[in-house]
Each structure stands twice: as structure tokens, then as C-alpha cells.
N, C-alpha and C positions, 0 to 999 in steps of 0.2 A: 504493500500500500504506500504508496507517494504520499512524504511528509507533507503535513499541511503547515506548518511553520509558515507563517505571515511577516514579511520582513520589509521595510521602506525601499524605494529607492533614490537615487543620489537625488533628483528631482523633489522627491518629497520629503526631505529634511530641512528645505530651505525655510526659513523663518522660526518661529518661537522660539529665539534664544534665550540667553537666561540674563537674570539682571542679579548685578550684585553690589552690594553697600563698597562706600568706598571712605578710606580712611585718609582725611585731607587734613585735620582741623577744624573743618566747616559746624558752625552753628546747626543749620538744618539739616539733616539727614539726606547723603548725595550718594544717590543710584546710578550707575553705570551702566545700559542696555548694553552688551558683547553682540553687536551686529556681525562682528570678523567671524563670529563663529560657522558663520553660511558656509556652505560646501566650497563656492566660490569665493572667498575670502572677506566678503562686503554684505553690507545692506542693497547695494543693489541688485544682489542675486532677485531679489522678492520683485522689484518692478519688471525687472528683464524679464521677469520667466509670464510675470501675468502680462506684459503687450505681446511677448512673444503667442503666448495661448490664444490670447483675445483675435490676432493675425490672422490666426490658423483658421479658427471658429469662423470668420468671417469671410473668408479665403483671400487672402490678402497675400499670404504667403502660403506657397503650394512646395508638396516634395522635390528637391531637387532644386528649391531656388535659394536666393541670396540676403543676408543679412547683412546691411550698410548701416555703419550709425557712428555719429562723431562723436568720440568719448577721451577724458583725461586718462581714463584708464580702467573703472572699476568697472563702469558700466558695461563697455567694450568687452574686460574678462568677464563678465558673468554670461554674458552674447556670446563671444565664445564657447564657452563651457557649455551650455545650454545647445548651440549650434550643432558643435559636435557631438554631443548625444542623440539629438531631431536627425543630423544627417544632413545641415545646411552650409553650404561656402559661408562664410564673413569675412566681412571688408570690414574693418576698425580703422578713423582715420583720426592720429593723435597730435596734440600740440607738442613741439621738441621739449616742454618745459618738465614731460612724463618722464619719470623714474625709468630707467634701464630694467628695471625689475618686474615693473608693470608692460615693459614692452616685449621682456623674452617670457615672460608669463602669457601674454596674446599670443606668442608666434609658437611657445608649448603646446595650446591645445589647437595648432595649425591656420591659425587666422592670419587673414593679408594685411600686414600691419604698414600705413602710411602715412608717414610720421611730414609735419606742417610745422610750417613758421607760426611763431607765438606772438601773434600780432595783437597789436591794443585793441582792435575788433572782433567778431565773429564775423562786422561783415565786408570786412577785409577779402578781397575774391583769393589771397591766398592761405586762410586761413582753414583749418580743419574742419569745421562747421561747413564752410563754402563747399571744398572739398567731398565730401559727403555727401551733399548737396548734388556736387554734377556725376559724380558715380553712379546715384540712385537714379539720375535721369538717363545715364546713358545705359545701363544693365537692363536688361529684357528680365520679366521677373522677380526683378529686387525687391523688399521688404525694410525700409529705413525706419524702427521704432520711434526714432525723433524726440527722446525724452525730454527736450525744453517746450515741445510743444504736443504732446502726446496726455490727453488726461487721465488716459489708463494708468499711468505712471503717478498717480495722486491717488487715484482711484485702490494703487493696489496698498497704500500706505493705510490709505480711512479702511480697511478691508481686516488687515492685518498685523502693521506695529502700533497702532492707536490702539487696538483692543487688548493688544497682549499689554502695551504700557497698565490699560485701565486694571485687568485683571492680576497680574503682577504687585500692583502697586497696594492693591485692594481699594482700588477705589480713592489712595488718599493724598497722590498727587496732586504738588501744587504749583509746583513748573517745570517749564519741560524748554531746555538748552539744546538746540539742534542747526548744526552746518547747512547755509542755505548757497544751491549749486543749481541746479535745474528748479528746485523747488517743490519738487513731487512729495519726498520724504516730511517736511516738513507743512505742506499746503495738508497732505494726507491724514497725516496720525493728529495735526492740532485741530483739523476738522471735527473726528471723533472725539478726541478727549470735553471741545471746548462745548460739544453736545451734551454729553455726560454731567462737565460742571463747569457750567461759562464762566467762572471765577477763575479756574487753574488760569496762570500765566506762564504764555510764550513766548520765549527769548531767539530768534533771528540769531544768527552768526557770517557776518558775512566779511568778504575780503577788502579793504579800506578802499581799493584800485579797480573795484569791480564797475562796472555799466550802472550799477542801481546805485551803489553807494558813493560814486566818484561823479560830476559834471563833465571832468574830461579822463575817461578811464584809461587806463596805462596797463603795460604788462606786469604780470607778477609770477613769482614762482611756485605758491603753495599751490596744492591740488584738491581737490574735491570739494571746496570752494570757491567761494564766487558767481556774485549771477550778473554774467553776462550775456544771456539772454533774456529778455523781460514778456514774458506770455501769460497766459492764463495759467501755464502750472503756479504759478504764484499768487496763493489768494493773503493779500493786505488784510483783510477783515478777523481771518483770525491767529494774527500773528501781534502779538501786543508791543512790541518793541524790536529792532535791528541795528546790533551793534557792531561793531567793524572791528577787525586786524589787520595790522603788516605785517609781512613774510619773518622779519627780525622776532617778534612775538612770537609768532605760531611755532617755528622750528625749536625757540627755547624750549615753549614749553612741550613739545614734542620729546625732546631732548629728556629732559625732569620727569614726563613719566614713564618712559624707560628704564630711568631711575629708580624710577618706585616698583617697578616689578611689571609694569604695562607700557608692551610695544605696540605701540598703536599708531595709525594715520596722522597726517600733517590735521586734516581735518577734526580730528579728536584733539589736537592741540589748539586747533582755536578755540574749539569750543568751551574747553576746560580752563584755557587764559581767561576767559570772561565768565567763565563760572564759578569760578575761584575768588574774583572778585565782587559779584554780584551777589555771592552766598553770603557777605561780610552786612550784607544789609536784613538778612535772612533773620528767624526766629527760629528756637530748637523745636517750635511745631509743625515747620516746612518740610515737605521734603520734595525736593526738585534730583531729575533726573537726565542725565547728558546721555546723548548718544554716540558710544566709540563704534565709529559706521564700519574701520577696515584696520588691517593686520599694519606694522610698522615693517614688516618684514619687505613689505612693497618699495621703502623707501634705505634703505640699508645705505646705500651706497651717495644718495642727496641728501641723507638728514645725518648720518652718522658717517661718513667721511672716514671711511676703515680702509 
């Protein structure tokens, strides 16, 4: 008789990571969501896998066709990863500002990886975003999830890291510190939460040189920040505040919580630079929680310099 042992697959472990207390000094009690835990290394394994599904359903994307999408690099790996299990080509087109690590990580699980000038705009015609852009229109086929402008990509956040925050937290979250990049992550989970108890407050993190937060934006080097593209994945309404960093900030504290026992994303370094500070205004009744979206292991060789 054939075991019936019921076992996941790589596909379906993506999401419900675990949250755990984190020991900073902080007045209020500060929860770390472990997004790196994703098979794919990031929190964007969870939106890649739900446009990519949503494509399918709709027949957007058929066997045998192409995945295009401009990404700094998590997104792209989790497109990959996901790719290569469906059985789809991908075209990943990245800013040169991407970690080495994130780019032999795309060209691992076999992706066409083409790497663009890190120009002040996106819509610089030489920029990766553009790029992406005229690939998708010349490929017969192709499928470009488009995460700055793709709502499923919010859509898969209000679905799944907003409930798991709610449930997790039991209910008694009172802010919530999240990296804003395309904006899905963030537009997604404060959507739900702010349903649940429109009092929680949401704290924006964004890169000081970005398109939203800058009049005349410039390049910069941290990753998985920054919204340089400004669309409807970005809902203003329930985001209570947007605060900024530069690159010098972020990498410190990148830097410091490696230190403490956590390798984690440039992006978890912003985040944590302004939560560290913002927690100083906190009560020991609070408890706000950060999201470390991806592994530091991506950044080895840009952030730690070995």
C-alpha cells in the first residue's frame, strides 16, 4: 500500500513565517517578522508566486512562455525560482547598483540576467525598468508581472502578511515599520491591519533620494528601497507617516545587526534605523513590529566588504 504521508511542496511553504521579540532596549515591545525565511530568500516570494498564479488563471501566461520583470533583485529571485519550477524562461533586468550575490543567485536558478545603468530615473530609456519594458514588447508570449504597477502585488500582502501580523501579534499590534519599494508589501498588510484597528500606526520607510521622497531624485545604492515608481500600488491613506534614509545610515545599521546575531537586508536596516528611534517615543504598552523582508547573505560582499 502506497504511503499516504502528506508532505508540502517548495511552492507551498512560502509565507507564514515566524515572528520573534527582539532585544534592542526598546521601551515597547519590538517584533521582528523573519520574511528571509521564504524558500526564496525574501518577502517577495509571496507576491511573485500570487501574480504569477493570478497570470496563469487568466491566461496571461501560457506553458512554454516568458517571464520579464524589472527587479533590484528579490523580486527577480523569487520569478526565478518560481519560473523554474512552472517551467518558464525569465528575463530579470537589474540596476548595476545589485549585489553580485543577488545576481549569481538569478543566473543559479538559470535566469537571463541584464544588468542596466542606475540612472536617477526609471524613466531614463536606459534604465532597467525601460528595459523590461521593451523586452516585454518585443517577446511573443511574454508575461511582465510589473510589481510597481500590478495590484495583485498588494492584493497578495492584504491576503497574507496583514493576517499573519494580526494573528501572530494576537490582535495587539500597534505599529507596524515596513520598507517602502514598489509599495505592495506595505499598501497590502496596513490595509488589513488598519481594518482590524484603525488606530494601529504605520510607519513608511523610504530612501531620502527616492522619486517620492526627493523633488529632484538622484541615484543611490541601498536596495529594496525606495519608491521610484509612484502608482496605485501605493495607497497614502493608510500609511500614517514616511520617513527617509541615506545609504550612510542604512549600511551602519545593517552593519550592527549582524552584530547582534541578525544578517539581514540593507532594507531591514532602514527600517530598524528609524525604529530604533521612533520606539524612544514608545510606551512599554506598544508593541510595534518591523519587517526583516530578506537574508544579508545577498549583500556579503556590498555591505561587509570581506
Amino acid at each position: 500500500m502506497k504511503n499516504e504521508l502528506k508532505f508540502k511542496t517548495l511552492l507551498e511553504t512560502i509565507g507564514n513565517t515566524p515572528i520573534i521579540k527582539l532585544d534592542f532596549g526598546t521601551n515597547p515591545t519590538l517584533l521582528a517578522k523573519l520574511e528571509y525565511l521564504n524558500p526564496g530568500g525574501s518577502i517577495k516570494d509571496r507576491s511573485a508566486l500570487y501574480m504569477i498564479e493570478d497570470a496563469e488563471k487568466r491566461g496571461l501566461l501560457k506553458p512554454g512562455g516568458t517571464i520579464i520583470e524589472a527587479s533590484s533583485g528579490n523580486q527577480g529571485i523569487a520569478l526565478a525560482m518560481i519560473g523554474v519550477i512552472k517551467g518558464y524562461k525569465v528575463i530579470i533586468t537589474v540596476p548595476d547598483r545589485t549585489s553580485i550575490e543577488k545576481i549569481n543567485t538569478l543566473k543559479a536558478y538559470g535566469a537571463d540576467v541584464r544588468i542596466c545603468e542606475n540612472t536617477d530615473t526609471l524613466e531614463d530609456p536606459r534604465s532597467y525598468h525601460s528595459m523590461a519594458d521593451t523586452l516585454h514588447e518585443e517577446i511573443e508570449g511574454s508575461f511582465m508581472p510589473n510589481q510597481y504597477f500590478n495590484k495583485k502585488n498588494v492584493e497578495a500582502h492584504y491576503l497574507t502578511t496583514g493576517p499573519e501580523i494580526w494573528k501572530q501579534t494576537e490582535g495587539k499590534i500597534t505599529h507596524l515599520f515596513a520598507a517602502m519599494g514598489s509599495c505592495g508589501t506595505i499598501s497590502g498588510a496596513a490595509k488589513y491591519l488598519k481594518e482590524q484597528n484603525p488606530n494601529i500606526k504605520v510607519i513608511g520607510i523610504d530612501a531620502e533620494n527616492s522619486k517620492l521622497s526627493n523633488p529632484n531624485p538622484k541615484a543611490y545604492i541601498s536596495e529594496g528601497i525606495g519608491v521610484d515608481v509612484i502608482s496605485d500600488t501605493l495607497n497614502r491613506a493608510v500609511i500614517d507617516q514616511i520617513l527617509t534614509v541615506n545609504d550612510d545610515e542604512v549600511f551602519a545599521m545593517t552593519r550592527k545587526l549582524a552584530a547582534k546575531g541578525f544578517l539581514v537586508g540593507l532594507s531591514c536596516g532602514a527600517v530598524m534605523h528609524i525604529a530604533l528611534d521612533y520606539c524612544k517615543k514608545l510606551s512599554d504598552k506598544d508593541i510595534a513590529v518591523v519587517l526583516f523582508a530578506d537574508s544579508g547573505r545577498a549583500y556579503l560582499s556590498k555591505v561587509f566588504n570581506f
